[in-house]
C-alpha positions in Angstrom: 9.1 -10.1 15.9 7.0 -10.4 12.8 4.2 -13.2 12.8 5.1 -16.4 10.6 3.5 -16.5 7.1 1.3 -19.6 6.5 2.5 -20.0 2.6 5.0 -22.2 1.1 8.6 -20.8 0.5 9.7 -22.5 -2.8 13.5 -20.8 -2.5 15.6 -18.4 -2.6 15.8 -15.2 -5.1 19.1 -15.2 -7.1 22.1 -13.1 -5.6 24.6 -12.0 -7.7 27.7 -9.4 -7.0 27.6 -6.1 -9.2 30.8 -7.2 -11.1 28.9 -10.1 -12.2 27.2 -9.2 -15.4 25.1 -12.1 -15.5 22.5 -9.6 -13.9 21.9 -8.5 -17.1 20.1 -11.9 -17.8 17.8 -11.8 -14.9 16.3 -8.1 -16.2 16.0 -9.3 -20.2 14.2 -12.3 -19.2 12.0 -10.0 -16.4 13.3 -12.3 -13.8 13.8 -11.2 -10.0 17.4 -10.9 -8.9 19.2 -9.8 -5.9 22.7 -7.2 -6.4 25.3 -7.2 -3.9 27.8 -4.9 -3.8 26.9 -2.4 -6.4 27.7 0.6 -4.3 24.9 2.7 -6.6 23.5 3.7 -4.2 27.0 4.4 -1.8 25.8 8.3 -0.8 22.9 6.9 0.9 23.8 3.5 2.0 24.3 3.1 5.2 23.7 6.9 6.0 20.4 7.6 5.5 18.8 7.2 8.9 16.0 8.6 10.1 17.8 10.8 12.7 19.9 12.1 9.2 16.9 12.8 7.2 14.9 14.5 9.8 17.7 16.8 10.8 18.2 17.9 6.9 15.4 17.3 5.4 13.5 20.6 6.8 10.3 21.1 8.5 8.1 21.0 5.3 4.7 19.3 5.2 4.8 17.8 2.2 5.5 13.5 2.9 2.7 11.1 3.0 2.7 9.5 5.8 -0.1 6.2 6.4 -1.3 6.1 9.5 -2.4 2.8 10.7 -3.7 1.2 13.7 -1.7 -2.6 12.8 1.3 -3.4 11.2 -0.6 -3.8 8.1 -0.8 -1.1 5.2 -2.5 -2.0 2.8 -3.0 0.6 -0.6 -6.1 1.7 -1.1 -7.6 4.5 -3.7 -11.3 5.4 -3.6 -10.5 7.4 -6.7 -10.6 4.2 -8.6 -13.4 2.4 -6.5 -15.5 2.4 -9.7 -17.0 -0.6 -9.1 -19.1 0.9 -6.3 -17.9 -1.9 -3.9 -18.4 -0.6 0.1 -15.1 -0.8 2.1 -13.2 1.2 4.7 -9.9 2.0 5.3 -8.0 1.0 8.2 -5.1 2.8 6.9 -5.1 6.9 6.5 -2.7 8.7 4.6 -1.8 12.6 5.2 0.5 15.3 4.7 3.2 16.0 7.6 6.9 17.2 8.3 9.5 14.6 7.9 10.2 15.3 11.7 6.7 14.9 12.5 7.2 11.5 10.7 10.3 10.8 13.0 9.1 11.8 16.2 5.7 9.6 16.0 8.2 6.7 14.7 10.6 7.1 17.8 7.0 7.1 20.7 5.8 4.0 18.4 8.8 2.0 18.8 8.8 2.8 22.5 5.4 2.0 22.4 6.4 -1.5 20.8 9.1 -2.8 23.2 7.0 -1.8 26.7 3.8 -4.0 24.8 5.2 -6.1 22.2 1.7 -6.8 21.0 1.1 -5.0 17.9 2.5 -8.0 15.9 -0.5 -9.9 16.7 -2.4 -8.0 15.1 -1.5 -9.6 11.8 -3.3 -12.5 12.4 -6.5 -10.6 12.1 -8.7 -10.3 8.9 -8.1 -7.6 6.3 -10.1 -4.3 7.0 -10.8 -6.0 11.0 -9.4 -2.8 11.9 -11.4 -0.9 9.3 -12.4 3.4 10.6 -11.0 2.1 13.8 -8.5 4.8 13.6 -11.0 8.1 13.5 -11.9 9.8 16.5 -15.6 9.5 14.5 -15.8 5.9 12.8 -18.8 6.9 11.4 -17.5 9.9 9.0 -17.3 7.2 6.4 -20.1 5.2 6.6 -22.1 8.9 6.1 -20.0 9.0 2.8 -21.3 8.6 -0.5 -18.5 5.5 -1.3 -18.7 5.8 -5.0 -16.1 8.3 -6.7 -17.3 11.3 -8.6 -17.8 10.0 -12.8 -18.6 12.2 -15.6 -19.9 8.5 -17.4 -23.0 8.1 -16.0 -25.0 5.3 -17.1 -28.7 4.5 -15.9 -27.0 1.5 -14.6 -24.5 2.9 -12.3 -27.2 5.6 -11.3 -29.4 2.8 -9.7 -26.6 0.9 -8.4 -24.8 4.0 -6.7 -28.2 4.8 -5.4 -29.0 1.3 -3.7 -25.3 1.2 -2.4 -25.8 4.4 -1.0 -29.0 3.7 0.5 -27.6 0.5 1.8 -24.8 2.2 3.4 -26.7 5.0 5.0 -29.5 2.3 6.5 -26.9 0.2 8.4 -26.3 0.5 11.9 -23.6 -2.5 12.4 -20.2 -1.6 12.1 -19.5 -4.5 9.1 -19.0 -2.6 5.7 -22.4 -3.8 3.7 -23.1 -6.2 1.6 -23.4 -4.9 -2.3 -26.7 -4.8 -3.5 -27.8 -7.9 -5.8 -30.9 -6.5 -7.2 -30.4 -4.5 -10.5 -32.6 -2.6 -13.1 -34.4 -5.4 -14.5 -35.8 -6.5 -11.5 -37.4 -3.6 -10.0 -40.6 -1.8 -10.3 -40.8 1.6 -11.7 -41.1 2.8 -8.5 -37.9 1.2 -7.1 -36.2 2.8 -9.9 -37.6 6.4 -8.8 -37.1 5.6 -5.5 -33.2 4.7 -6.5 -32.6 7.7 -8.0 -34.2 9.9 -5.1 -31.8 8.3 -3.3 -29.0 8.9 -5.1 -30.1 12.9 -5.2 -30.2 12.8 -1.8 -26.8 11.1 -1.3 -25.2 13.6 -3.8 -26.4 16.6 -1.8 -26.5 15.8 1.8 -23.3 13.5 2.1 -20.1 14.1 1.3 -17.6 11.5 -0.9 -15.9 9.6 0.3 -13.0 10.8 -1.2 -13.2 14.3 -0.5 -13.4 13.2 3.3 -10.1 11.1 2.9 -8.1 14.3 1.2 -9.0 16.5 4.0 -8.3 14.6 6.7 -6.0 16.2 9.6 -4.5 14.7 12.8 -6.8 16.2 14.7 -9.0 13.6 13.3 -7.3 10.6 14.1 -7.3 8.8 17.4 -3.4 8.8 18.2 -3.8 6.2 21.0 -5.1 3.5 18.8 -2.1 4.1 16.1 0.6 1.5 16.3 2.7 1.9 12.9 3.3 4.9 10.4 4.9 4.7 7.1 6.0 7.3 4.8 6.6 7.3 0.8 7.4 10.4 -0.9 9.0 11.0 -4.4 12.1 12.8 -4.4 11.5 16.2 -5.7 12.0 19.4 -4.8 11.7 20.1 -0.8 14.2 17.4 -0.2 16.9 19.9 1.5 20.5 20.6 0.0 21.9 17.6 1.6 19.9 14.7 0.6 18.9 16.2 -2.3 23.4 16.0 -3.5 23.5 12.9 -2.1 20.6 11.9 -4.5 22.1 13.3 -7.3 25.3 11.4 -6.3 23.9 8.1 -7.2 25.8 6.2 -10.2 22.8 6.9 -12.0 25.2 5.9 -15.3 24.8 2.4 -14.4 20.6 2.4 -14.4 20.9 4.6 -17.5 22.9 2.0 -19.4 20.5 -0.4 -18.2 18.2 1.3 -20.0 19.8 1.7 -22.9 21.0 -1.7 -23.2 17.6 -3.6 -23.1 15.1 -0.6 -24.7 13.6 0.7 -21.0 11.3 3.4 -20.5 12.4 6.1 -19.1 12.5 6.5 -15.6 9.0 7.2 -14.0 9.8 8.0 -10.7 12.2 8.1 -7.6 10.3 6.8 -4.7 11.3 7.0 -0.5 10.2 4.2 1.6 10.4 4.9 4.9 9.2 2.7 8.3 9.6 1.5 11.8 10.5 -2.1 12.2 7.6 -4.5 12.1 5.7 -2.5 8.8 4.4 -4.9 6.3 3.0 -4.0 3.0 0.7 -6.7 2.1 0.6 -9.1 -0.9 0.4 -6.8 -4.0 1.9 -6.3 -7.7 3.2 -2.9 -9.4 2.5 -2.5 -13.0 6.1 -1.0 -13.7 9.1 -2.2 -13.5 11.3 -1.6 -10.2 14.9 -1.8 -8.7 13.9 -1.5 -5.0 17.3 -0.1 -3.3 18.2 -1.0 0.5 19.7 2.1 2.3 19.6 1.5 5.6 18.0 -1.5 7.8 16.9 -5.1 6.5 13.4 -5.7 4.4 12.0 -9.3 3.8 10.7 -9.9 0.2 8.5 -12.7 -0.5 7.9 -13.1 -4.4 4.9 -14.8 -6.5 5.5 -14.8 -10.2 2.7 -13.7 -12.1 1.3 -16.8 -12.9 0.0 -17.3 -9.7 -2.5 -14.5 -10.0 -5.5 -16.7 -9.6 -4.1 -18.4 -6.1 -3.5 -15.1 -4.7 -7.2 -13.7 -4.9 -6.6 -10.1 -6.0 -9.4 -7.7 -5.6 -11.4 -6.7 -8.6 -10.3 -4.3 -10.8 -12.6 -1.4 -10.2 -12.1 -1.6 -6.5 -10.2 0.4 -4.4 -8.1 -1.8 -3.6 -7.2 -3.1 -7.1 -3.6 -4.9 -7.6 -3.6 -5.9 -4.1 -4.6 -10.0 -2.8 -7.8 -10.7 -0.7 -5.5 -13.0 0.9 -3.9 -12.3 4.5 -0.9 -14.8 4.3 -0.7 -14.9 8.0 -4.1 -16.6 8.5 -5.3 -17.4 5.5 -8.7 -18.2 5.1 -8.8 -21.5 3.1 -12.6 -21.8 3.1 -13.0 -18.6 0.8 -9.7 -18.5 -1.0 -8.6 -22.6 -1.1 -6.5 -22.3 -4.1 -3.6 -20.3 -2.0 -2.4 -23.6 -0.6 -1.5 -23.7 -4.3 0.4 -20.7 -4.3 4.1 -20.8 -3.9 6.9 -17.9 -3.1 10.3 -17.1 -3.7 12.2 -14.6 -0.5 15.4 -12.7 0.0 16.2 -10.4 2.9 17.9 -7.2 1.8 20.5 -5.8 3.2 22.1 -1.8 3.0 23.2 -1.6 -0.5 21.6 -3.8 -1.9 19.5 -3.8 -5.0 16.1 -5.8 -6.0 15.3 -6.0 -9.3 11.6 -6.4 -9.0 9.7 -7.3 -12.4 5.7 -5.6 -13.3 3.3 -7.7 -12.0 5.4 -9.8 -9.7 3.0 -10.4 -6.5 5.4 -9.0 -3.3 5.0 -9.3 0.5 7.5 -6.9 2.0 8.0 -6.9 5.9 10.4 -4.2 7.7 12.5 -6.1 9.9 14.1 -3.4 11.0 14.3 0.6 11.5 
């Protein structure tokens, strides 16, 4: 049982049945709306369990799977971080088997109903489980943070160097504060100093990033993990059987869609995949989505994008961009008052069913079940 969110539910996201045209409305005017009935998506409906998927799928290791030590799993890309900001994961994403996937997913969910605890977790702050997960949590914190850049400026030279040396220089296990002092305030020996630093950070630790894409399972500690969470586009490597029932889809219907209101076309065919109890965290997409229920029940709580400034999103050249500051379970009014201004809109989908979710509409999404 999912933790209540502290955040007020304004009502209910439209439903309409697929014979009802109306839908049609919703999407032109970019407007969240609930299908029922549509049977689109009737070759996986219903059918795609884990047990199925696992047992055709194939032993490939090719699916990112997040590993995360709380419910919570929140997206993260140090690849973007190039705002130099200092922060640590708490959720790690790798390459494994689908059955890998499954068999971890099946001992979690035992794991849940002897303890029943891992819920509570949600209550926590963001990143309060940050590196948590690693056998070493200090293979970060000897990271250079910042991502490689070919545009170097003096600027970002000294402030990647005095993040760097801040980061190295800290024994406490809180992420450090960003430097305040810049350029114009330091001596010309500062500056030398800076950039020493930065030499030295360049050649004796490695980034950040380069850490995170190498990670193995080996380097996780598997008795801390609680929740894992896969998303994997559907390519090649699917197996025969899922890969026909893919191609079984009415994909007529989203392609008149398209037609009929000038879409782009379609970027990409994503698998969400999760034990009950997985929440991804308040964040908004920059394309435009029909989110498609095959088996199991997901809670969506929606925030049209004129709320951006009550949900407290990250700054852009952070690694978590796109995502809210904001955990909606215990939110911390002190820091971020203006979310008692903040209002949602919810649905609960069921098998079949089909969200149409609209760019930068903020969403919650909790598993609430397998």
């Amino acid at each position: 049982m999912s933790a209540p969110l502290k955040v007020k539910i304004s009502g209910s996201i439209p439903r309409v049945q697929f014979q009802d045209l109306s839908f049609m409305d919703y999407v032109k005017k970019e407007m969240p709306v609930v299908i029922e009935n549509s049977g689109i998506i009737g070759t996986a409906s219903g059918k795609w369990t884990m047990e199925y998927l696992s047992e055709n799928i194939g032993p490939k290791e090719d699916f990112e799977v997040f590993y995360s030590p709380s419910p919570r799993f929140m997206y993260s890309d140090y690849s973007k971080n190039t705002g130099n900001y200092t922060f640590y994961p708490e959720t790690y994403k790798l390459k494994t088997s689908f059955p890998r996937f499954y068999n971890l997913s099946h001992d979690l969910m035992e794991k849940h109903a002897s303890s029943g605890q891992a819920s509570e977790k949600l209550l926590q702050p963001q990143h309060a489980f940050a590196s948590s997960l690693l056998r070493n949590p200090d293979l970060l914190r000897g990271a250079v943070l910042f991502p490689p850049s070919e545009k170097t400026t003096p600027d970002s030279i000294l402030n990647a160097a005095t993040l760097a040396s801040s980061s190295s220089s800290s024994s406490s296990s809180a992420a450090p504060a960003l430097p305040e002092k810049d350029e114009a305030s330091m001596t010309d020996k500062e500056k030398l100093d800076a950039r020493i630093r930065l030499l030295l950070a360049k050649t004796e630790r490695r980034n950040a990033l380069e850490i995170l894409e190498t990670l193995r399972e080996d380097d996780l500690d598997l008795s801390k993990l609680e929740y894992v969470y896969m998303q994997h586009t559907l390519t090649e490597g699917i197996g025969e059987k899922v890969a026909q029932d893919y191609k079984s889809f009415k994909w007529e219907w989203l392609l008149g869609i398209q037609q009929a209101i000038g879409l782009g076309r379609l970027k990409a065919s994503v698998l969400w995949c999760g034990i009950a109890g997985c929440v991804s965290p308040l964040h908004y997409d920059e394309a435009l989505n029909f989110f498609a229920q095959c088996v199991g029940q997901k809670r969506f709580v929606l925030f049209d994008p004129s709320q951006y400034a009550s949900l407290y999103p990250y700054p852009v050249h952070h690694a978590c961009d796109r995502q809210s500051q904001v955990n909606p379970y215990e939110p911390d009014l002190e820091n971020f008052h203006r979310f008692t201004e903040a209002a949602g809109v919810e649905c609960i989908l069921n098998p079949g069913d089909i969200l149409f979710l609209p760019p930068y509409w903020w969403h919650h999404v909790e598993s609430i079940t397998t």
